[in-house]
Each structure stands twice: as C-alpha cells, then as structure tokens.
C-alpha positions as CSV (number, residue, x, y, z in Angstrom):
1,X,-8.4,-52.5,-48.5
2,X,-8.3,-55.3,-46.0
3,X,-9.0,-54.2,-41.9
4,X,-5.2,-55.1,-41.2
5,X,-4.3,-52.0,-44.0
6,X,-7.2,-49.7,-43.4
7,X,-6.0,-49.6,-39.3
8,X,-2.2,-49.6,-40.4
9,X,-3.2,-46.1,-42.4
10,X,-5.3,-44.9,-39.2
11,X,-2.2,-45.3,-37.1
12,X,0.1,-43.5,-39.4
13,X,-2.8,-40.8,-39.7
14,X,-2.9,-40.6,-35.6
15,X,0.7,-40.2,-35.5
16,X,0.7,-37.3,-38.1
17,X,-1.8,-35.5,-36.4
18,X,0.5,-35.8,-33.2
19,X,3.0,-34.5,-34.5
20,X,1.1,-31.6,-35.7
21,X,0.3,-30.3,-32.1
22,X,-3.3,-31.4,-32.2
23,X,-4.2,-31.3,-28.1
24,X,-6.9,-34.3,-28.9
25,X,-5.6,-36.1,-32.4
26,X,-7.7,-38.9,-32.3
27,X,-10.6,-37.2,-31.2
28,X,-10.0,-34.6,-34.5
29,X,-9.0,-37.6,-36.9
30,X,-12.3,-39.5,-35.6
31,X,-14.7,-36.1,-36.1
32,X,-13.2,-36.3,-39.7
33,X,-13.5,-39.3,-40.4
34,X,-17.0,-39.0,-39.4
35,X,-17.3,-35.5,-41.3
36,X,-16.1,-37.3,-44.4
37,X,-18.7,-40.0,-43.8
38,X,-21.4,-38.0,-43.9
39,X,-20.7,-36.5,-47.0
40,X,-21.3,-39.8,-48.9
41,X,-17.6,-41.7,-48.2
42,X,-16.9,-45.1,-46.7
43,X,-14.4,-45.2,-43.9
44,X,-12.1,-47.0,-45.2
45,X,-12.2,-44.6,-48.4
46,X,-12.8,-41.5,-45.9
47,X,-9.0,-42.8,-44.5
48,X,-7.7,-43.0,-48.0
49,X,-8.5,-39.4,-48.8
50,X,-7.2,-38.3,-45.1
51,X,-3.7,-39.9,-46.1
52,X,-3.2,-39.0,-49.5
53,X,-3.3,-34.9,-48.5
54,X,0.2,-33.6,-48.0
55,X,-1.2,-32.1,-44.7
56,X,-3.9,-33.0,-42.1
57,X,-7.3,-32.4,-43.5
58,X,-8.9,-29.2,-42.3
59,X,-12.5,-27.9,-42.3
60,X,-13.3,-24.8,-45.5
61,X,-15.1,-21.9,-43.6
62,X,-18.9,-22.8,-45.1
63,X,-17.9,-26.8,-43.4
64,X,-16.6,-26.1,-40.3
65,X,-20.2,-23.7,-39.7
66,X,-21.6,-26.8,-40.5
67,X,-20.0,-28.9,-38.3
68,X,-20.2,-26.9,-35.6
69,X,-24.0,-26.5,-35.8
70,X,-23.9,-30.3,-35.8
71,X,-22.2,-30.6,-32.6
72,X,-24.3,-28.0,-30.9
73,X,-27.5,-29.9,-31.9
74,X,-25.2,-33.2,-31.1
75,X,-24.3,-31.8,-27.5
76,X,-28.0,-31.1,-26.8
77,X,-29.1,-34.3,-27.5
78,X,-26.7,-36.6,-25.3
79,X,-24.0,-34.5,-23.3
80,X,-20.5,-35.9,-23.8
81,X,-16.9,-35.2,-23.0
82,X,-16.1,-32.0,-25.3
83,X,-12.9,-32.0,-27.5
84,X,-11.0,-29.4,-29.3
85,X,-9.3,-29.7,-32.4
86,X,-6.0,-27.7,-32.7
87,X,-5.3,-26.5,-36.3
88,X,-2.3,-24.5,-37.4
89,X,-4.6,-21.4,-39.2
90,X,-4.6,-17.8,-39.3
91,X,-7.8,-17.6,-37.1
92,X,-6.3,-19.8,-34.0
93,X,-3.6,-16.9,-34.4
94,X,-6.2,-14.3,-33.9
95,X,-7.9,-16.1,-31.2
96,X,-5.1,-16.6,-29.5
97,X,-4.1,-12.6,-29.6
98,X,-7.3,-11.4,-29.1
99,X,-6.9,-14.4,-25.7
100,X,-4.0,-12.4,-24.3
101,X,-5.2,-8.8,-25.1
102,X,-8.8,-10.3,-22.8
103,X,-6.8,-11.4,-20.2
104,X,-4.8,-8.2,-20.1
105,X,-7.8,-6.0,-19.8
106,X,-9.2,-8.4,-17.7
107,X,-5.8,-8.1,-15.4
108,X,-5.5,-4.4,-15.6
109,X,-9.4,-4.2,-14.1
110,X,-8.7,-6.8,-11.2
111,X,-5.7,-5.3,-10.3
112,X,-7.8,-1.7,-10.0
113,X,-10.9,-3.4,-8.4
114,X,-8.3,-5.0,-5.6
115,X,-6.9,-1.8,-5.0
116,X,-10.2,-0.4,-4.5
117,X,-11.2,-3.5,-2.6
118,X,-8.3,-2.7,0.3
119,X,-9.0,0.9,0.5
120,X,-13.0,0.3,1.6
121,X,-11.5,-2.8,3.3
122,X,-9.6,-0.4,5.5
123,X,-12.0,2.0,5.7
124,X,-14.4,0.1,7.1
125,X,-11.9,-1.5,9.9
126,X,-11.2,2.4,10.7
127,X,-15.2,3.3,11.0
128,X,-15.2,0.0,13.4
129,X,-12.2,1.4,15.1
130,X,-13.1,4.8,16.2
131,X,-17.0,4.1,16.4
132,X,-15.8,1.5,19.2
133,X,-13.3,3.8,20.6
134,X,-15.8,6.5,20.8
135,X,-18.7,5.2,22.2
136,X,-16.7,3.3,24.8
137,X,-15.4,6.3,25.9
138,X,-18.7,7.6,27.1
139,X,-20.1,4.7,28.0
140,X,-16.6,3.6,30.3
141,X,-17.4,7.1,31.7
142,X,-21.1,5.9,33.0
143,X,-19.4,3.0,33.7
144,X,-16.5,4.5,36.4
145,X,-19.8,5.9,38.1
146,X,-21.3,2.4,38.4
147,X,-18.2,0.9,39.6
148,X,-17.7,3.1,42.5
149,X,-21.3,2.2,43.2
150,X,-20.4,-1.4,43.5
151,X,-17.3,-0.6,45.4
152,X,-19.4,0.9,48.0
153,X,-21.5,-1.9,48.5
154,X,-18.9,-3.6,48.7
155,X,-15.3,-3.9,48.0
156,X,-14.6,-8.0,46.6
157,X,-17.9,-8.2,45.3
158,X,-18.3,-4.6,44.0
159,X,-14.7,-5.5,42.0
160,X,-15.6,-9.0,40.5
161,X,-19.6,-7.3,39.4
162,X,-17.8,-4.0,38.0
163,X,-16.0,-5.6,35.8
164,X,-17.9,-8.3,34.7
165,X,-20.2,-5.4,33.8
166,X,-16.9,-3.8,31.5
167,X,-16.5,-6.7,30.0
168,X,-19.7,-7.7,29.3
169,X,-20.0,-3.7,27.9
170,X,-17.4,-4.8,25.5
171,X,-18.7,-7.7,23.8
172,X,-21.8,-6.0,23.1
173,X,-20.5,-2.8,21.9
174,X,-18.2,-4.7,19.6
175,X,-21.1,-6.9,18.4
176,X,-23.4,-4.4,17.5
177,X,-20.6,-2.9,15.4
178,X,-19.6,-5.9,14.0
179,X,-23.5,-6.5,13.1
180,X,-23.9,-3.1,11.5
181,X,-20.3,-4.0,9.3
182,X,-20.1,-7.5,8.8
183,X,-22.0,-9.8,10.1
184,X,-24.0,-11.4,12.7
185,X,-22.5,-12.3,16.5
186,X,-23.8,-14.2,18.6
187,X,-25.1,-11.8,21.7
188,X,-26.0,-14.5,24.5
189,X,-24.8,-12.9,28.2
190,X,-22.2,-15.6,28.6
191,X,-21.1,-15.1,24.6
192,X,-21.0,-11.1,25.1
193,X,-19.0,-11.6,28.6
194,X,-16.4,-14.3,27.1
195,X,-16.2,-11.7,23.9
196,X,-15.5,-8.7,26.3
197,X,-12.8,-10.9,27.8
198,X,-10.8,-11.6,25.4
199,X,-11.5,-8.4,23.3
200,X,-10.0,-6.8,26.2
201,X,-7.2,-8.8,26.8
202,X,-6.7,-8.8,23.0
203,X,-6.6,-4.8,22.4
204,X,-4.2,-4.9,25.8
205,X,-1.0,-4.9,23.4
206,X,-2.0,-2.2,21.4
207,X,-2.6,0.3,24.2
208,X,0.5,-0.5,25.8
209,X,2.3,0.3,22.6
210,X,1.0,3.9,22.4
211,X,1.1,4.1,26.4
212,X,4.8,3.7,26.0
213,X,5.5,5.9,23.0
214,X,3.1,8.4,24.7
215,X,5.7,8.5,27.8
216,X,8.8,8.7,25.5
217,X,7.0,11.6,23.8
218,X,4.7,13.4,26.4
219,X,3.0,15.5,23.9
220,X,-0.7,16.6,24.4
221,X,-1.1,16.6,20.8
222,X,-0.3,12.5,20.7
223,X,-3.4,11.9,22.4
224,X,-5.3,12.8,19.5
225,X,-3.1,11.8,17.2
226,X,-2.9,8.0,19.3
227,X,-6.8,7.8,19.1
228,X,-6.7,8.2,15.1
229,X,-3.6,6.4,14.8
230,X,-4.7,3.0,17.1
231,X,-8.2,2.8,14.6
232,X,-7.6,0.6,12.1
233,X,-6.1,-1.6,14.6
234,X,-8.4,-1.4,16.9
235,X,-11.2,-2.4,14.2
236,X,-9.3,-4.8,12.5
237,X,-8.5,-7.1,16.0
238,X,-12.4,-6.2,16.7
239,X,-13.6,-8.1,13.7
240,X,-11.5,-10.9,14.3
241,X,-12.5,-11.5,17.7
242,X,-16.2,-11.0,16.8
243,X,-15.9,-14.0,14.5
244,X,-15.4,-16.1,17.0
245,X,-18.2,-15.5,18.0
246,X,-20.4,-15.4,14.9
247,X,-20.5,-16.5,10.6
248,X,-18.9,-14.2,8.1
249,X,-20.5,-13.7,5.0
C-alpha cells in the first residue's frame, strides 16, 4: 500500500469515527492503531484491519484492562494531555446512569447542607445581635453616668469626650463579638472610634424603623418583642461593618 493510499484510508477512518460521536476521534483511531501495533501489526496493515470492520474497532473486556493498565504505567512515566474515547456500549450506558443518579444524590445533600448552612448562618447573626444589644445596654447605662460626669466639667468639652467615649464603646464591643464569631478586627483606638462611628450611624435606620412602628403601636409588649425582633439585623449590619475593619476567613 503506497503512503498516498495508507493516509487516504486514515482520513476515511477519522471521518467514520466522527461521525460516530467519538469526543476525541483521532486521538481513539491513533490509541488503536497503536493498540494494534503492539500486538504484532504494521500500521499500514493495522489501518487495513481498522477499515475492513463494518464498525469502528472496539477494545474485548480482557484488552481494554490491558490497555488501560498501559496508560496508567504510560501517564506515570511522562504526564500528557489525557483523552477519552467515546464508544456506543452498554457500559457507557451504565456509566452514564449511574453519572445522573451521583449527581442527584449529590444534589439532594447540597441542597440539605445549604439549608442547614443558612439556618446556623442566621443563628449566629442573631447571637451577635442580642449579645451586642445586651451588653450595650448595661454598659450605655455606665456610660449615661460618665457622660454627666463630663458635662460637669464641662459642657463643649464634656459633649465631644462623652461621645467619643460611646463610640469608641461601640467599636470594641462589636469587635470582640465579631472576634469571638468570625474573625479578627482590627482594635487600634482610632480603628475602634471610626468603627463606633459608622456602626452607629449604620444601625441609626434600624432603630428609627421600630421607633416609628413603636409610636403607631404604643404597646409595652413591643419593646420586647422590638429587641428580639431588631437581632438578626442588628448582627448581620455588625459583621459587615466589622469587616471593614478586619479579614474574613
């Protein structure tokens, strides 16, 4: 068979193989070329044999284990760019069911692990929420006495000092908390005032939003219900400010 005829049969080969659905046909044509070579053929007579079969030329169980265990060693020895052979038999069938039923499972468990994902997600915001809440409340009650400390002292200078001091109570309650939850925050006196700042100004919304349904409904019992209700709020715009101020892992 002269080169001109041996590549002629390769192309018509390659195009067979195409149309077969083979994702990589020349890559499979070549490994069984090669496959046929090293059982004893020739190429050009390993071609031959490829073109007289009615179909494209597939591995017998007992071969394809053989080949296989050839790549592997192959692979080992000099890493290459791996290729898959697509061929229409019963086993791609049941690879590709036993695929979807994976990915199914494997669906069903992501969709239950998010679920439980968001619920300690939002149970952690809350613990941030009404920790902060809490122990600001008794420590803006220490601070009131302070304040009318510094008022007395002095009115201008007793205002600006009390509430640098709120503010700067602020920042490092909310970074502790954020520590303790998160992660780490930056706790420098300028960091913590800057924090308490815009912490401050940032929760501002949400307690006007309670303040006003509180005066449309005057009820004693909203005051609890406001402090468990403004929580998760309050912890989730806690954490965000405290990473400006620090790295989330």
């Amino acid at each position: 068979m002269s080169p001109d005829e041996n590549d002629s049969i390769y192309e018509q080969l390659l195009k067979r193989y195409r149309e077969k659905g083979f994702l990589t046909p020349e890559a499979a044509l070549d490994g069984q070329i090669t496959y046929l070579i090293q059982k004893g053929r020739t190429r050009e007579e390993a071609i031959r044999e490829l073109s007289s079969s009615d179909t494209p030329w597939t591995y017998s169980s007992d071969e394809r284990s053989g080949v296989d265990q050839r790549r592997k060693e192959t692979k080992k020895k000099t890493p290459s760019v791996t290729t898959h052979e697509q061929t229409p038999t019963s086993d791609s069938t049941d690879s590709a069911r036993e695929t979807r039923d994976i990915f199914g499972a494997s669906s069903t468990v992501g969709a239950e692990e998010q679920g439980v994902s968001r619920l300690r997600l939002l149970r952690k915001y809350f613990i941030h929420g009404i920790a902060f809440s809490l122990l600001f409340l008794v420590l803006s009650l220490m601070w009131t006495v302070v304040f009318a400390l510094l008022i007395g002292f002095g009115f201008l200078i007793g205002l600006i000092l009390g509430f640098a001091l709120l503010f700067f109570i602020i920042g490092y309650l909310n970074s502790e908390i954020t520590k303790l939850l998160w992660f780490d925050v930056k706790t420098e006196t300028l960091s913590l005032l800057v924090h308490g700042i815009v912490l401050f100004l940032a929760l501002l919304p949400i307690d006007l939003v309670f303040i006003g349904i509180y005066l449309v409904f005057p009820h004693p019992l909203f005051l609890v219900v406001r402090f468990l209700l403004q929580t998760i709020p309050y912890g989730f715009v806690a954490k965000k400010v405290a990473g400006l101020w620090g790295d989330q892992v």
